[in-house]
N, C-alpha and C positions, 0 to 999 in steps of 0.2 A: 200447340205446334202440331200440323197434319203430318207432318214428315217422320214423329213419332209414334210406334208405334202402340198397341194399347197390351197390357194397363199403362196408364201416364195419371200424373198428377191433377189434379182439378181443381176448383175451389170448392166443391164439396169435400174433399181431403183436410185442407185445412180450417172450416167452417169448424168453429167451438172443439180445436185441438189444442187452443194453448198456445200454439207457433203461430209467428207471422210469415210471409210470405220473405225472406231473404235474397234480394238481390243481389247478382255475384257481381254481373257489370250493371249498378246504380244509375236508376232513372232519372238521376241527377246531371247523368254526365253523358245523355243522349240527347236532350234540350236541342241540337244541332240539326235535327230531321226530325219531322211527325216518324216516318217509317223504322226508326232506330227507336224511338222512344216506345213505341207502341210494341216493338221486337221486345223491351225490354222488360215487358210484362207474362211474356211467353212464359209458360212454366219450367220450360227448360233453362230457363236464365235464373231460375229461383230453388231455394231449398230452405227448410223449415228452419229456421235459429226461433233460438229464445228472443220473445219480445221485446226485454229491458235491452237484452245484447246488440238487438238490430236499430236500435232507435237513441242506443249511446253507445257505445266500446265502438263498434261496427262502421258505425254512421262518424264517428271520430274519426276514422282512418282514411274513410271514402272521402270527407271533405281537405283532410290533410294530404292524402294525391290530389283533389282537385286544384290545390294551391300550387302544389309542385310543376302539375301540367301547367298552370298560368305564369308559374315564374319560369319555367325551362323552358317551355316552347312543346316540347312532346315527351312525354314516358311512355314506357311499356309497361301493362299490370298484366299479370297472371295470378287469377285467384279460384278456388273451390274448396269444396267439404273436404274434411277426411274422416274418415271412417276406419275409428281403430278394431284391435282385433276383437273377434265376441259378436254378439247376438246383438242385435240394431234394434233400437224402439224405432217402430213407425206407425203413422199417422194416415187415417180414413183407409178409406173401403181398396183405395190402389195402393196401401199398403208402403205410402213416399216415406221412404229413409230420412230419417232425424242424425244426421251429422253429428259426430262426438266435437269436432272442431271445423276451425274452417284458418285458410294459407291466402295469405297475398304476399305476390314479390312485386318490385318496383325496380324498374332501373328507368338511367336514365344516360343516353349516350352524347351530351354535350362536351364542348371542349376536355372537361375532367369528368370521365364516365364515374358513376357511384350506385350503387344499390342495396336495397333491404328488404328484410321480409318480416312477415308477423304470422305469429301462429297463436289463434286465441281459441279458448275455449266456448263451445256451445254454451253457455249458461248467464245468469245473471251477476256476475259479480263485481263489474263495475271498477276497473282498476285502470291505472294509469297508461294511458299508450304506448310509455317504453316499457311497462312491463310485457308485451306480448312482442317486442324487438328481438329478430334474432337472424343471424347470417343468412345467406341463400341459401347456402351449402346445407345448413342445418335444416333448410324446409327441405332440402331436396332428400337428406337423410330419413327425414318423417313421413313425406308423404310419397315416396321411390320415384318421384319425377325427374326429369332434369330438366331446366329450364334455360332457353339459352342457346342451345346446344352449335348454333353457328356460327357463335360470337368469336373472334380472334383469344388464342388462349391466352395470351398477356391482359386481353382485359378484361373477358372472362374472368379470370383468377383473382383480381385483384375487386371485379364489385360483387364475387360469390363469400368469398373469406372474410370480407372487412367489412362490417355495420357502419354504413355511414348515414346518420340521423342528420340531415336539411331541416 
């Protein structure tokens, strides 16, 4: 991406680190334009995850919004790293931040609005998709976001507080 400045990530960074390339918004789900899909390779759309994590646990969730976009008509996702407190392992010569986790929320404002979030761990461990389930509210406590922030507060409140699994 020329618009960032340098240092920036490369694929010499991640050449024989171990990490693969993590995409936050899934080249899956840019299929819709050459120029979205090709944006979606941009390094800044990417961050290191564990290999097993991005190609199951990760990639579980991405094609499980893709269903929801197909049944709902449209959602919203907001997703990224978090980076908890302490000393960051990173990866090649510019030095790219290895995320301790990584957040997605989902809502979705059809007739009956509803929404979730997931907070999963960086690593390989391979667990079931409701185990990384958890409020909005709760990702916004973890990662000091707020997400949202325009929505009317009746319905706000009610798809940040309540886990609703689709």
């Amino acid at each position: 991406d020329n618009e960032v400045p340098c240092p920036k990530a490369t694929s010499d960074d991640y050449r024989n680190s171990g990490w693969s390339r993590g995409h936050m918004c899934p080249a899956g789900d840019c299929k819709w334009d050459e120029q979205a899909m090709y944006e979606s390779f941009q390094y800044t759309n990417c961050c290191p995850q564990d290999r097993s994590f991005n190609s199951g646990d990760w990639n579980e969730i991405e094609i499980r919004c893709r269903r929801w976009a197909e049944k709902y008509g449209s959602i919203y996702i907001v997703c990224g790293p978090i980076l908890y407190q302490g000393t960051q392992k990173t990866i090649g010569s510019n030095r790219v931040v290895v995320p301790d986790a990584f957040f997605k929320v989902v809502v979705c404002l059809n007739e009956t609005p509803w929404g979730i979030g997931f907070v999963c761990k960086n690593s390989n461990e391979n667990k079931k998709t409701s185990s990384y389930v958890n409020t909005i509210r709760e990702v916004e406590r973890i990662t000091g976001f707020t997400f949202f922030p325009s929505l009317p507060e009746n319905i706000c409140k009610d798809i940040k507080e309540k886990i609703t699994v689709r």
